[in-house]
KETORMAR-353515 format. One record per residue (C-alpha): residue number from 1; residue in three letters; x, y, z. Coordinates in Angstrom, 2 decimals. Layout:
   nr  rest     east    north       up
  NUM   ALA        X        Y        Z
...
***
This chain:
   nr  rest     east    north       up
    1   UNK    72.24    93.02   110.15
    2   UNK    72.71    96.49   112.10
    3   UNK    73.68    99.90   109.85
    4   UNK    77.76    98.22   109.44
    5   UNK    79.78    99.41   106.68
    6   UNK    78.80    96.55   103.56
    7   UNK    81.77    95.23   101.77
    8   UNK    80.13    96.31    99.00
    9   UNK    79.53    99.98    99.64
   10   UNK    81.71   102.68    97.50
   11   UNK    85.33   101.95    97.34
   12   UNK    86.89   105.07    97.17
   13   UNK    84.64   106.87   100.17
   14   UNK    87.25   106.58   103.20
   15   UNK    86.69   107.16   107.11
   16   UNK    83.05   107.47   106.31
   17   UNK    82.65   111.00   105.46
   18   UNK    81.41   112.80   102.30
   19   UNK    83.66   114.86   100.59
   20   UNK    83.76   118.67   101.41
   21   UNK    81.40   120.75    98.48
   22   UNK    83.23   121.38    95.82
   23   UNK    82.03   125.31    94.50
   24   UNK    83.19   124.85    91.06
   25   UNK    83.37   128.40    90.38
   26   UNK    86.21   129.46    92.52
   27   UNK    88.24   126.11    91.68
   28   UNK    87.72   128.03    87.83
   29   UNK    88.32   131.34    89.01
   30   UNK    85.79   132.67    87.09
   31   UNK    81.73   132.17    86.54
   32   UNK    80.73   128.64    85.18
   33   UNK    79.22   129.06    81.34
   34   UNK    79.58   129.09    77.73
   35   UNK    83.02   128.04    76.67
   36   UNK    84.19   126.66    80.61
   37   UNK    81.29   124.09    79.94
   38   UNK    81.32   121.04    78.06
   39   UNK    78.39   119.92    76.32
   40   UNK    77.89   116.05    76.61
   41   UNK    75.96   114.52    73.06
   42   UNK    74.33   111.18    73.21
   43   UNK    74.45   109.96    69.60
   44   UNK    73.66   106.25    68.06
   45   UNK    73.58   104.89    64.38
   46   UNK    70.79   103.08    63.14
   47   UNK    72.43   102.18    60.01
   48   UNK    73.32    98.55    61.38
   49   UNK    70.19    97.92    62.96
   50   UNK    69.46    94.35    61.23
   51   UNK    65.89    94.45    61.20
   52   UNK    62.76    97.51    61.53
   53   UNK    62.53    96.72    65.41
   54   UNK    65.97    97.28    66.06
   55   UNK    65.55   100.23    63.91
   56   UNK    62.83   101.77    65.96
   57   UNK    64.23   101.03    69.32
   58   UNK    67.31   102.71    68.41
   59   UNK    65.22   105.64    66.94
   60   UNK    63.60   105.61    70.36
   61   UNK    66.83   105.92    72.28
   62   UNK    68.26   108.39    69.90
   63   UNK    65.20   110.36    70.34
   64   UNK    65.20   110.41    74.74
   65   UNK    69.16   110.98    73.81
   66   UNK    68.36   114.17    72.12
   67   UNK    65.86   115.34    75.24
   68   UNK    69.24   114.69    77.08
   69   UNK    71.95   117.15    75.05
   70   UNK    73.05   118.98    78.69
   71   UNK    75.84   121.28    79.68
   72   UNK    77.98   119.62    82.67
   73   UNK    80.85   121.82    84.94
   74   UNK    84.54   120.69    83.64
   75   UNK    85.16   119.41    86.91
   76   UNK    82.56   116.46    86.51
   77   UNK    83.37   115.18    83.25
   78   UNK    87.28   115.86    84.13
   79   UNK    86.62   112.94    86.66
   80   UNK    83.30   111.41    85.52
   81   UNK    82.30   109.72    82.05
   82   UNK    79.02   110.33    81.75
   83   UNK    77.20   107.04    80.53
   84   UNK    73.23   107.60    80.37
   85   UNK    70.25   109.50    81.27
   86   UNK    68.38   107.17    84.12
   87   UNK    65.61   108.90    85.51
   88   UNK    64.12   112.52    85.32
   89   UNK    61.75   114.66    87.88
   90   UNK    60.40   118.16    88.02
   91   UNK    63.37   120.19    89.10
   92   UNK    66.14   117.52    88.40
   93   UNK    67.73   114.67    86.43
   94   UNK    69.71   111.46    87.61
   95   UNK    72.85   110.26    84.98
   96   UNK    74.92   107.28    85.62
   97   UNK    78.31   107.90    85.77
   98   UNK    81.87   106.19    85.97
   99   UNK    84.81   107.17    87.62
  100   UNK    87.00   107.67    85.25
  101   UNK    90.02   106.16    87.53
  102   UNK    88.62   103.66    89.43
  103   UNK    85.82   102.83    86.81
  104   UNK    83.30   102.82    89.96
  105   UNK    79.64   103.47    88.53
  106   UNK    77.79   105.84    90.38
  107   UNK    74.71   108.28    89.78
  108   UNK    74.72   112.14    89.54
  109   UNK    71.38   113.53    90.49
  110   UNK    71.63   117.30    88.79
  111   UNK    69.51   120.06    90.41
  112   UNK    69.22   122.84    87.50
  113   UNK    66.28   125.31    88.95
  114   UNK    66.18   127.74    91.79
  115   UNK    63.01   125.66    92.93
  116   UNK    64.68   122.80    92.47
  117   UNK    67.25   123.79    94.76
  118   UNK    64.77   125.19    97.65
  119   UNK    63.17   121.79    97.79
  120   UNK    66.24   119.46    97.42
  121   UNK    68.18   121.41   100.64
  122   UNK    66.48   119.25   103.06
  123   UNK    66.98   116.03   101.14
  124   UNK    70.95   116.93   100.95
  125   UNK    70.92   118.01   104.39
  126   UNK    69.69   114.75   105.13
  127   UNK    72.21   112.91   102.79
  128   UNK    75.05   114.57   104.57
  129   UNK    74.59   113.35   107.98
  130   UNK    73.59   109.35   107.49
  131   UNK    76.07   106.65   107.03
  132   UNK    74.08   103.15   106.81
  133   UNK    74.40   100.28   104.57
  134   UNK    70.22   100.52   104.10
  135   UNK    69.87   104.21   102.94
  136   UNK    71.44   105.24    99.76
  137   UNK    74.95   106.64   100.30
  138   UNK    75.39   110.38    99.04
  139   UNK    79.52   110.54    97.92
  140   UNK    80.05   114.05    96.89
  141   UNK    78.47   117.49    95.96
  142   UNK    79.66   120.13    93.38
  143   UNK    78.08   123.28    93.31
  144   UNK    78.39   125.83    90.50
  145   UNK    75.97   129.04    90.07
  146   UNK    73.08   127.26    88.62
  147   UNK    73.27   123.46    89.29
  148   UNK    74.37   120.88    91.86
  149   UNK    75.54   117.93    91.35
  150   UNK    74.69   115.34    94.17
  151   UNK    77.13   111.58    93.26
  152   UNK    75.42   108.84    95.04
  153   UNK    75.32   105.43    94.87
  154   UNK    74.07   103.48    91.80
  155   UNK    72.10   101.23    92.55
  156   UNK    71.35    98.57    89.84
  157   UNK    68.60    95.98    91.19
  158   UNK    65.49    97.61    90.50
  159   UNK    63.52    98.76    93.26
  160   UNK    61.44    96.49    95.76
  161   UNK    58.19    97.14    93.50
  162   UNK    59.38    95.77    90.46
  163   UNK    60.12    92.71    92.24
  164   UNK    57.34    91.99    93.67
  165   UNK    55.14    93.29    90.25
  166   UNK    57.61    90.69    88.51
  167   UNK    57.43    87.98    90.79
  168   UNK    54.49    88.21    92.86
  169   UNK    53.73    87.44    96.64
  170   UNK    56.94    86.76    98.70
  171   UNK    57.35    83.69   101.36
  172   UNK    57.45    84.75   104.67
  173   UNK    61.20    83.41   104.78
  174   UNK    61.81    86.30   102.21
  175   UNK    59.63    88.96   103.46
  176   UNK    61.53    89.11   106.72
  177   UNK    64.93    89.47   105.22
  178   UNK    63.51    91.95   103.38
  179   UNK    62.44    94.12   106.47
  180   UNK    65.06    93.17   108.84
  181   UNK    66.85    95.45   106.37
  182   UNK    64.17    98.20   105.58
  183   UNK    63.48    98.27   109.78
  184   UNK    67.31    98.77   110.38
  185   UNK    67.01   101.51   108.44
  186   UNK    64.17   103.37   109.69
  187   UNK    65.97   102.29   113.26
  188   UNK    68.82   103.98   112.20
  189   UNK    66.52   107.29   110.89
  190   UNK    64.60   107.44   113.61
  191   UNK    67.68   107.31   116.14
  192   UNK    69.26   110.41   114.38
  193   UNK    65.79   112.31   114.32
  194   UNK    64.92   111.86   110.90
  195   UNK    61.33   110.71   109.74
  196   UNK    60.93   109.51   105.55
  197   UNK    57.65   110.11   105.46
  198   UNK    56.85   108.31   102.33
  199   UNK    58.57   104.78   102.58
  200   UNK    56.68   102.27    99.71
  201   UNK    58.40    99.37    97.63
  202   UNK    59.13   101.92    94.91
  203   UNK    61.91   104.00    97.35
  204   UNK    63.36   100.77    98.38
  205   UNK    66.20    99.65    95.75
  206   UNK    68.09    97.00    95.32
  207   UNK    72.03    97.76    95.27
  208   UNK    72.65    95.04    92.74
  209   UNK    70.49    92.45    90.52
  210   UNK    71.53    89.64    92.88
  211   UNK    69.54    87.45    95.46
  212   UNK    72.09    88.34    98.17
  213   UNK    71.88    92.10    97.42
  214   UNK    71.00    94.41   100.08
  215   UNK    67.96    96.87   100.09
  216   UNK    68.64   100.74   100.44
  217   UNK    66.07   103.32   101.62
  218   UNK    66.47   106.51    99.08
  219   UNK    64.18   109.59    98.17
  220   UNK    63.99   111.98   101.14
  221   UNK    62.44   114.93    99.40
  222   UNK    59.67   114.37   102.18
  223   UNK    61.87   113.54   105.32
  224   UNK    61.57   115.97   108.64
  225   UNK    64.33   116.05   110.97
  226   UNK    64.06   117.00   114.62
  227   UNK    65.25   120.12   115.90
  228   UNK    65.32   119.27   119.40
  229   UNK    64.61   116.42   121.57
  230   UNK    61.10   117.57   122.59
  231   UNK    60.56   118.20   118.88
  232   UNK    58.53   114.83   118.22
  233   UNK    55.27   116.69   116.49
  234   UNK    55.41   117.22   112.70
  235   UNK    51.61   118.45   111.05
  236   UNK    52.59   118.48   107.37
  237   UNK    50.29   116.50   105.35
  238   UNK    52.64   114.45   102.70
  239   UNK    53.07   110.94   101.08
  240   UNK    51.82   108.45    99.02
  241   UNK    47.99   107.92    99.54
  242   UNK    48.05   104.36    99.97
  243   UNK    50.72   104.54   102.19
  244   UNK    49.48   107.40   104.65
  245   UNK    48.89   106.63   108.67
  246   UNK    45.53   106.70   109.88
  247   UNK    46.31   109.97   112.21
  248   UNK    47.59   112.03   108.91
  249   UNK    44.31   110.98   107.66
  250   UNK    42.95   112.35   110.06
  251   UNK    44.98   115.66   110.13
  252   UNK    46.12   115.31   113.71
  253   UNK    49.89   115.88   114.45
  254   UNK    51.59   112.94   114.28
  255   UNK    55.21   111.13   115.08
  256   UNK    57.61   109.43   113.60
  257   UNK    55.67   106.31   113.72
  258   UNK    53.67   107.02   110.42
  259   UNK    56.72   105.07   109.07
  260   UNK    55.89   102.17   110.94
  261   UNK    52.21   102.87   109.34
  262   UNK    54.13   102.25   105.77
  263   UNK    56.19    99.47   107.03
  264   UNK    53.41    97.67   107.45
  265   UNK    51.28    98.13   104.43
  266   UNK    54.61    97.06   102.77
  267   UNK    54.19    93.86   104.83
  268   UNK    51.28    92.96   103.44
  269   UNK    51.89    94.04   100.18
  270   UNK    55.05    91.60   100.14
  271   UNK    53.22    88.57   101.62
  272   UNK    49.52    88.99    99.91
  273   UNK    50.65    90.78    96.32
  274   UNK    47.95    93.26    97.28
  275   UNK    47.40    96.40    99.28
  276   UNK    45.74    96.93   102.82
  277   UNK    43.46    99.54   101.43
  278   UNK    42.60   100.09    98.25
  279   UNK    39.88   102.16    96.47
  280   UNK    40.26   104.71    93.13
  281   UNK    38.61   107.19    94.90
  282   UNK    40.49   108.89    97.37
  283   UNK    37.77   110.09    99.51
  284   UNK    37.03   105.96    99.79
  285   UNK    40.49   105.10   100.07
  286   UNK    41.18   107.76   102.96
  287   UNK    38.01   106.30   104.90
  288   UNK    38.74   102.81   105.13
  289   UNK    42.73   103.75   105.90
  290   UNK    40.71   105.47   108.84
  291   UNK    38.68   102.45   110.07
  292   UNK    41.77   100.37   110.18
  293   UNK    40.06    97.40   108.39
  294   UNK    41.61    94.96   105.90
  295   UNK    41.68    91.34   105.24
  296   UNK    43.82    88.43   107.02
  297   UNK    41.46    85.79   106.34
  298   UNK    41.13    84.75   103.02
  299   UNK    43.37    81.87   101.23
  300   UNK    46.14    83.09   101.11
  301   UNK    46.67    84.69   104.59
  302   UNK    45.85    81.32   105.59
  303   UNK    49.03    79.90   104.27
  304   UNK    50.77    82.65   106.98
  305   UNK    51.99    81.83   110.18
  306   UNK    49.84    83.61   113.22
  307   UNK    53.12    85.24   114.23
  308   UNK    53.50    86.84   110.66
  309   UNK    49.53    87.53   110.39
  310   UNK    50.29    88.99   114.31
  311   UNK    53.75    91.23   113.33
  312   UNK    50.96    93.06   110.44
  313   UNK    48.53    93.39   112.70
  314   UNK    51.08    95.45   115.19
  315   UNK    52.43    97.67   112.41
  316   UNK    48.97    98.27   110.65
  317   UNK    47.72    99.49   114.67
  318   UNK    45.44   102.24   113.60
  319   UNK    46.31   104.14   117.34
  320   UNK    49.71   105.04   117.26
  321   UNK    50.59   104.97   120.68
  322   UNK    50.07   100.86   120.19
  323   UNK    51.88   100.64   117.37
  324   UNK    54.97    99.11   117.37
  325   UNK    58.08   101.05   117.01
  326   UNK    61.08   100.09   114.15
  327   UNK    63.17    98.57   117.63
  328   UNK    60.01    96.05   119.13
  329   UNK    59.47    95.13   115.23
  330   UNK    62.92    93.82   115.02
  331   UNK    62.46    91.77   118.09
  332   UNK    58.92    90.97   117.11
  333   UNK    59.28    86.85   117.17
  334   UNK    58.33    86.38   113.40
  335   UNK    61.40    88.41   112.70
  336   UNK    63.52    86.43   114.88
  337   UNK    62.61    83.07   113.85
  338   UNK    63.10    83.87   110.54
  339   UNK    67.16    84.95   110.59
  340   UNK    67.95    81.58   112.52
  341   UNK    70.19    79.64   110.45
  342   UNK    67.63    76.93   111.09
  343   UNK    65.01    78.59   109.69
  344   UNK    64.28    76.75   106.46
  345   UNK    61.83    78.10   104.19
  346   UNK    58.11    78.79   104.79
  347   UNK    55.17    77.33   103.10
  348   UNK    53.46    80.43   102.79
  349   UNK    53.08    81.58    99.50
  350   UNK    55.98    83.73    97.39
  351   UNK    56.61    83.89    93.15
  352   UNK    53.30    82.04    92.45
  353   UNK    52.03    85.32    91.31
  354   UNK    49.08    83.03    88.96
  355   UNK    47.97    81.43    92.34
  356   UNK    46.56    84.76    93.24
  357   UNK    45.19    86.26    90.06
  358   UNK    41.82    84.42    90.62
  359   UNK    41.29    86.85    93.33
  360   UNK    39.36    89.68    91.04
  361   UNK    40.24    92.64    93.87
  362   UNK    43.98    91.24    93.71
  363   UNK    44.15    91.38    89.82
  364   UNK    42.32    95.09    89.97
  365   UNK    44.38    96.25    92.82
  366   UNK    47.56    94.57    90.70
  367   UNK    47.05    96.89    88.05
  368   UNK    46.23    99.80    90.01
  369   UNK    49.70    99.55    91.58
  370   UNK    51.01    99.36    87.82
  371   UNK    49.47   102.81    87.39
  372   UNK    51.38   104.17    90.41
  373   UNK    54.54   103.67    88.21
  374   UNK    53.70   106.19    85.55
  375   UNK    51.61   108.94    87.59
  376   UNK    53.67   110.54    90.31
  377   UNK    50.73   110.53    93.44
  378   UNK    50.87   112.79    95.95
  379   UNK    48.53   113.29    98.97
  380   UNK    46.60   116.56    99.01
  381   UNK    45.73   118.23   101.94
  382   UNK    42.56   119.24   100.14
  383   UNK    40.97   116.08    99.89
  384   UNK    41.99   115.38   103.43
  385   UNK    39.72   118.79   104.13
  386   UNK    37.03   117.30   102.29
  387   UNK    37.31   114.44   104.09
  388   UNK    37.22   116.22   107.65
  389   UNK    34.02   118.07   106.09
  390   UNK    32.41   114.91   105.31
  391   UNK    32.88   113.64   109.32
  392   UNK    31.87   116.85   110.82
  393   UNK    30.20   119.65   108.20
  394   UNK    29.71   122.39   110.56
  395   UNK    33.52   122.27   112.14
  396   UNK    36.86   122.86   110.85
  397   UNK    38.97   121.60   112.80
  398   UNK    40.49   118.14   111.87
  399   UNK    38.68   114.53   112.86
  400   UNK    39.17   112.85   116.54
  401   UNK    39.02   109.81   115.64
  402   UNK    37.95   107.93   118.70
  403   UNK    41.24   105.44   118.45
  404   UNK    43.52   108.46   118.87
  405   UNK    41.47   109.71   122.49
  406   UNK    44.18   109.64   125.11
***
């Protein structure tokens, strides 16, 4: 399952390379705006609608339509018909798209802000340079004076988190196939210098809505890349809280294996439904990510294997030097057993999500991670200081946490 080119991946990208940016203005000879624009309405009727909730979903669409009434350059809807408004953020939106040749769907993620642009450069920069079935596939850029237009991949499965939100707990059978693919990725990252920096089930998407579908790492807004071989050290304090390593915790420099950090709270969240560490305060939350301690021994870890229970304990390693890297977690043994073709499926638990809802911190933490859907959470390097304060008041220079000692 290494980074090969999928049959399924974009038919009309050949030799693997992105096509060269297109700067819209000089293929118009003139500035983009007013009349060289064409502006793209969303419209429905509700005069069919057969009954009043029909009639007020369709006023609901009409009315995120009308948020959507956008300018696009000629020379994307001269090749693109533009389909629907999929996702917004602070400096961008995301529109699915279809070629209008090869009627190939694909996404347009549209940069409109000078801000925007600033902090998308690293993610395209990124995009440009990686060619792996697991990471979302950038196809082309168009560029005009005040927007660019970045056509990836569409991806239409959902992401990892709804899955698991919809389904519950996975088996161990399916949790491996499910990081053989997210570990090839980060292998395939890591190889070419480039840390995420905030992997979680929610930036892991399915390509399409079927079981044999693969899993594709997106959303680098975060990602470093190295600028040289000794350049190993990053100090920016970023992420997802739940998600964060132990040594950003503890504002120490830190590597690429912070990733490896994620990988494994992902682990557990896939096998117990739950995370590591949990708590709504951050302060509390930040502390026990510190101290490294979580639970493998209640009823459901006891329907694990000790070489799955073992692979989380490697990846959840609060000392990073003992952590294992995205290579020795592919070749960890519970991975291998698990892609044998004689590997037949595991009695540990996965879809039974009502076998675990008797757990009262499984149902809280459940709906907790619901909440992480509709608030966009960021670590803050503030509360990290706080933290640090709390440890040692009279200092202010970041925790030494004794697991991190060389």
């Amino acid at each position: 399952m290494g980074c090969i080119e999928s049959k399924k991946m974009i038919e009309n990208v050949s030799g693997g390379d992105i096509k060269t940016v297109y700067h819209v203005d000089d293929v118009l000879g003139e500035k983009t705006g007013g009349a060289n624009e064409t502006e793209v309405k969303c419209e429905l009727r509700v005069d069919n609608a057969s009954n009043l909730a029909e009639r007020i979903k369709l006023d609901r669409q009409i009315n995120k339509n009308n948020k959507f009434k956008t300018k696009y350059d000629p020379r994307i809807t001269a090749k693109y018909d533009i389909k629907a408004l999929i996702g917004t953020g602070t400096f961008s939106k995301v529109v699915r798209v279809e070629n209008k040749q090869t009627k190939q769907p694909y996404a347009i993620k549209i940069i409109e802000s000078k801000e925007g642009r600033e902090a998308f450069e690293a993610e395209l920069a990124i995009l440009r340079r990686v060619k792996c079935c697991y990471i979302i596939q950038l196809v082309e850029v168009f560029e005009s004076v005040d927007k660019i237009y970045m056509v990836m991949e569409l991806a239409t499965g959902g992401d990892l988190f709804d899955k698991i939100l919809s389904r519950g707990p996975f088996s161990e059978k399916e949790t491996v196939k499910v990081l053989k693919m997210v570990l090839e990725g980060v292998k395939y990252l890591h190889n070419l210098g480039i840390t995420h920096r905030d992997l979680k089930p929610d930036n892991l998407l399915y390509y399409h809505p079927g079981n044999d579908s693969r899993l594709m790492i997106t959303d680098f807004g975060l990602a470093h890349t190295r600028k040289s071989a000794d350049d190993v050290l990053m100090s920016t304090i970023c992420g997802t809280p739940e998600y964060i390593a132990p040594e950003m915790v503890a504002r120490r420099r830190y590597t690429n294996a912070v990733d490896l950090w994620a990988v494994g709270v992902i682990s557990y969240i896939l096998l117990r439904g739950d995370f590591p560490f949990f708590d709504a305060d951050r302060i509390r939350l930040y502390k026990k990510i510190l101290k490294g301690k979580y639970a493998l021994s209640d009823e459901v870890w006891e329907e694990v294997s000790e070489s799955g229970r073992d692979f989380v304990r490697q990846v959840l390693e609060v000392d990073p030097h003992l952590r294992m890297t995205a290579v020795e977690a592919l070749r960890h043994q519970w991975i291998l057993a698990h892609q044998s073709p004689r590997a037949t499926q595991s009695q540990s638990p996965g879809g039974s999500w009502s076998r675990r809802s008797s757990s009262s911190h499984s149902s809280r933490s459940a709906r907790s991670a619901t909440s992480l859907r509709t608030v966009r959470r960021r670590v803050k390097p503030q509360e990290l200081e706080r933290l640090n304060q709390s440890f040692h008041p009279s200092i202010s220079h970041p925790i030494h946490h004794p697991s991190y000692m060389s």
